[in-house]
N, C-alpha and C positions, 0 to 999 in steps of 0.2 A: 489335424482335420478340423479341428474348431476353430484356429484359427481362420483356416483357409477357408471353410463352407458353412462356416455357422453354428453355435451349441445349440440349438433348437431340437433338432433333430438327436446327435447324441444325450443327450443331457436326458431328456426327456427318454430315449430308447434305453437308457441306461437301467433310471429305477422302474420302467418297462418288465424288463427282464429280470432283475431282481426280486419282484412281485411274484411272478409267472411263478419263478425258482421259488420262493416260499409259498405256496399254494400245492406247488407240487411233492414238497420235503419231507412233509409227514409218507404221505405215501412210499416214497423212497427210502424212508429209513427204514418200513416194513417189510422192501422187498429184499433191500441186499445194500450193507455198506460202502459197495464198491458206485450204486448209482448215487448216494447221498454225497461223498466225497465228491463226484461229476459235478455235481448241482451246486455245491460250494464253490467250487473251481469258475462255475459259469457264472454265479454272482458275484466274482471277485472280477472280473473280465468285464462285466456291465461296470461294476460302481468304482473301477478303474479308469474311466472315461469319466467322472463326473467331475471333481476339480478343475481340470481343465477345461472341460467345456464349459464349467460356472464361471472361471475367469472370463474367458474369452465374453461371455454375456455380459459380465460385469465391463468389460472394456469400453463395450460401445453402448452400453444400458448408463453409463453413470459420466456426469462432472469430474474433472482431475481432484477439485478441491473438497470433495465430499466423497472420496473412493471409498475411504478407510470406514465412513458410517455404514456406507450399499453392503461391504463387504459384511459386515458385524450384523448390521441388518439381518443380510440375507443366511449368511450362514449359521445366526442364531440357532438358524432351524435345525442345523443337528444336534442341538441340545436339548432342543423342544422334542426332538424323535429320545433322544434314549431319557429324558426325565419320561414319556410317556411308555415308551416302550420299557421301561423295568418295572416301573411300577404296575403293569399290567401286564408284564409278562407273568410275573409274581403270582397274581393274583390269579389270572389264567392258570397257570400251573396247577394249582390248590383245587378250583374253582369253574375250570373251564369247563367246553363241551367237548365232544369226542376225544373222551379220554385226558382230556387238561392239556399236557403241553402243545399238541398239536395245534390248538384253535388259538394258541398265539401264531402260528405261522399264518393261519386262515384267514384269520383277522384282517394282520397287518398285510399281506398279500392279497385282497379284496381292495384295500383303500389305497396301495398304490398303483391300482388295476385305475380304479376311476378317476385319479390325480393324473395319472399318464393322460388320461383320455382328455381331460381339460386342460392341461397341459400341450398337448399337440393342437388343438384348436382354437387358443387363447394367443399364445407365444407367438414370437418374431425373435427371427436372428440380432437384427440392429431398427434402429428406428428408420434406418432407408429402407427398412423392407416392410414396412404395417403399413398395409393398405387403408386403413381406417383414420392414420396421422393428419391433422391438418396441417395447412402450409407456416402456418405459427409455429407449432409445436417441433416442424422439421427444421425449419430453419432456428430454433433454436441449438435444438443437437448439431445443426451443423457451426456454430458459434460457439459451441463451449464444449462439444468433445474434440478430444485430441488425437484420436485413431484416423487412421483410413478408410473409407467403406472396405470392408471383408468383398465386395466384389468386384475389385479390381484385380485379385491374387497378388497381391505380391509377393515377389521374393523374397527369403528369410536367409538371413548372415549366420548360416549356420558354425561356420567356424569361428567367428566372435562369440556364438553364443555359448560354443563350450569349450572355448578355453577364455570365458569372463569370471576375472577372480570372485567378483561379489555373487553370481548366479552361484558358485560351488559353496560360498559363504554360506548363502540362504538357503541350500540345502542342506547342507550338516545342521544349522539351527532349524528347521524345521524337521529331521530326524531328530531330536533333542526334544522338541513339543509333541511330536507322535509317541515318543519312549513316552515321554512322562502321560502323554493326553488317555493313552491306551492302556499303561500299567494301572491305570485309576476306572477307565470306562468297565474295562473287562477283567480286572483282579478285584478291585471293592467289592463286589460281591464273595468274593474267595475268603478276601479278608475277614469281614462281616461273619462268614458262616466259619472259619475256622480261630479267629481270635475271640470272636464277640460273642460266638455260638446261636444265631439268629434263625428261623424256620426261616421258608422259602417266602412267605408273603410280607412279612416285616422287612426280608434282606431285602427283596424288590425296593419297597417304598423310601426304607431310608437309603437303601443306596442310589435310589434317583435323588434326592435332596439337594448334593453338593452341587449337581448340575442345573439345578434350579438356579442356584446363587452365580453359577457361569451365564444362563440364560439372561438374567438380569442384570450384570456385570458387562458384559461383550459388547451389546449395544451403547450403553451409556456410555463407554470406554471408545469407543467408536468416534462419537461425537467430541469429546473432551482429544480426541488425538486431533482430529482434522479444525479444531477451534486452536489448537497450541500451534501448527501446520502452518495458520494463516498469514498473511507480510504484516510484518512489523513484531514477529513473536518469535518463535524456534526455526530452525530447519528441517524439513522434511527426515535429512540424514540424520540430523541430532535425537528427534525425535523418537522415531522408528529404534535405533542403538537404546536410550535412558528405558524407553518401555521394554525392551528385547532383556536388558539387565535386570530392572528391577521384579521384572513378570518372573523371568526365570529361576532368580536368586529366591524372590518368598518362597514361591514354589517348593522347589527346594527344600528350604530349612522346614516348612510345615509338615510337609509330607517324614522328614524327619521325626519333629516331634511326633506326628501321630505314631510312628513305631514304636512309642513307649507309652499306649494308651492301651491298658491291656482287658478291664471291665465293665468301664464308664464308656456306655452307647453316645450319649447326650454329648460328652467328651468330642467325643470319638468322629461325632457327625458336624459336630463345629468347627475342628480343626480342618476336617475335607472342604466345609463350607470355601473357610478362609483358603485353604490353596486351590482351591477351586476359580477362586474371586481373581484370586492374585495372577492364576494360569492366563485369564483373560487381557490381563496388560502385555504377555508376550504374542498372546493373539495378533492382535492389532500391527503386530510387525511381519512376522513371518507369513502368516495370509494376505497380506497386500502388500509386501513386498515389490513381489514380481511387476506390478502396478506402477511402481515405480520405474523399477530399470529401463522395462520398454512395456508399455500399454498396449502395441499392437502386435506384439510378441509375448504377452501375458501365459497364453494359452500353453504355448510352445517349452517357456519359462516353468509354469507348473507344473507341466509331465514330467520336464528332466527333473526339479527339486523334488516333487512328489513320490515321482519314485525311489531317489534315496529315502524321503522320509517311509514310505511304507517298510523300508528294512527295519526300523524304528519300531514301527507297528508289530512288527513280524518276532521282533527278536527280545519284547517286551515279555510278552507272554512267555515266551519259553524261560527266560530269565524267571520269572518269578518261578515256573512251574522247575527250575533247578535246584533253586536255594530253597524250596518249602516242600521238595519229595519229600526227603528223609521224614521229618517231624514239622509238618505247617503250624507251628509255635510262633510266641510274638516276638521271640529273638530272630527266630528265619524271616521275619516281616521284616525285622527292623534292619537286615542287608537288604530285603528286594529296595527300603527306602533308600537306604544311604545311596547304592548303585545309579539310582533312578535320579538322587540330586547330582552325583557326579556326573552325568550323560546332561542335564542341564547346564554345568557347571563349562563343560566345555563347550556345548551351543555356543553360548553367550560368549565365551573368551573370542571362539572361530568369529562369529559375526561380527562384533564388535571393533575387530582389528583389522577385516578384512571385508564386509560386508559393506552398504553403500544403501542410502536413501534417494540419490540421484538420477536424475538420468541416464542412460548411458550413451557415450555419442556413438554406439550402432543402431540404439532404437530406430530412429527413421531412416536408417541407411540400404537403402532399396540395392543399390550395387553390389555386385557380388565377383570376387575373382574366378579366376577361372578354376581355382583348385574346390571351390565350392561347389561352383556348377557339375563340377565331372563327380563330387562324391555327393550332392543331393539334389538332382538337378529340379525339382521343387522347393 
């Protein structure tokens, strides 16, 4: 759908609804579990739609040669949301009004209330669609972006695209970056209150930290990728693979070591810094990837990857909440690590041997057989 009609709309309807859902959370968790569960469901359904539709923005929003910086750029911002959001949740808890936790939801579900609303009124699908563009600035985009206008519809090779070895590539390595990206967003705090014994407003602050050090990492990491990119220096495919390794491999070993930091905070919150830092070089591949393969099948591209990666996401948490039932000790830590390097471990092998920084010759392949037409005939 974003490919086809434009992220404006979803992207924007997404953290919409997400909002709406935390506004409304508090109150549903006082009426009946079974509504709060609904509500969860329903904001997993909106910010299920959002990668893809960022891609597809990013497609016809950005230069070929400067993808990898948009990308860092823009998606810095969910780093900037959970360095703010823990650290204030934190505090909110302790500290808040109506009862502390809740006015974390009220909060943040207020401010993406009015961010929608500037958002729907500000935005454009592509720059053939802002009415406000001068004829400069269009005819520039039409020079140096690579896409199609989104309103032609074209049609999508859908049987190229999934059975294309490097699109399955980049999704195992991107399930690989959500294992680890999610065992650290949503267990650090776990860890924090059960190895390091932390209250809830210190866990907050220092467990937004690490992600400070990804926030300031990811963009500059950005720029240094699409600078090595340029002619006369690396290959796009070289690239993409040496970051995908080296991002994944520190990762990795740090998150190791930290399993054997058992009363040293200071320690404890450096070592996260560092694989924090290090997480951002495999950034840089597996979110722009798809960018590569095909640009005007981006969108399409990160729903099929994405959704393997949310298994990733999914199977993160439960993993940790396995190996740390019995006794959340920093020996049970130090399996949820080692697991957490091994799932990086084979990212990186899969992409690496099978993955691809290239074009693909079906990106602009508008034809379609006939066996495609009768199973997607969009």
């Amino acid at each position: 759908m974003a490919d086809r009609f434009g992220g404006k709309w979803l992207f924007g309807g997404c953290i919409f609804l997400s909002s709406v859902v935390a506004l409304l959370t508090p109150a549903a968790a006082a009426v009946h579990i079974g509504f709060l569960i609904m509500l969860r469901v329903l904001s997993g359904l909106g910010e299920g739609v959002m990668m893809p539709a960022a891609q597809a923005m990013v497609a016809r929003w950005s230069a070929p040669k400067y993808r990898t910086s948009v990308v860092s750029v823009t998606f810095v911002g969910t780093d900037v949301g959970i360095v703010v959001g823990m650290f204030l949740t934190g505090v909110l808890c302790d500290y808040g009004f109506a009862g502390g936790w809740p006015s974390a939801f009220y909060l943040f579900g207020a401010v993406g209330c009015v961010w929608s609303l500037a958002w729907f009124l500000l935005c454009y699908n592509s720059p053939f669609t802002h009415p406000r563009m001068s004829a400069v600035e269009r005819n520039y985009w039409t020079a140096v972006n690579d896409t199609t206008d989104l309103a032609n519809h074209l049609p999508t090779p859908w049987r190229k695209i999934l059975t294309s070895v490097p699109v399955w590539a980049l999704a195992v390595a991107l399930f690989a970056d959500n294992w680890g990206y999610y065992t650290m967003a949503t267990c650090l705090p776990l860890y924090m209150h059960d190895v390091l014994g932390l209250d809830m407003t210190m866990n907050g602050a220092l467990s937004a930290v690490p992600f400070v050090a990804t926030m300031v990492m990811i963009p500059i990491n950005g720029l240094i990728v699409d600078w090595l990119r340029s002619p006369g220096r690396l290959s796009t495919n070289a690239v993409r693979k040496i970051f995908c390794v080296v991002g994944f491999t520190l990762t990795g070993c740090f998150l190791i070591l930290l399993g054997y930091v058992r009363s040293n905070c200071t320690l404890a919150v450096v070592i996260m810094c560092v694989a924090m830092t290090c997480y951002a070089l495999g950034f840089s591949t597996v979110h722009v990837n798809q960018l590569d393969l095909a640009p005007l099948h981006a969108g399409k591209i990160m729903g099929l990857t994405y959704t393997v990666a949310k298994l990733g996401a999914i199977a993160a948490p439960h993993a940790v909440s396995a190996l740390t039932e019995q006794q959340a000790t920093s020996s049970q830590w130090q399996n949820v690590f080692f697991l957490t390097a091994v799932v990086y471990a084979v990212g990186e092998v899969v992409f690496v041997v099978f993955g691809s920084g290239h074009r693909q010759s079906w990106a602009d392949d508008v034809s379609q057989d006939q066996e495609d037409l009768k199973l997607f005939p969009h």
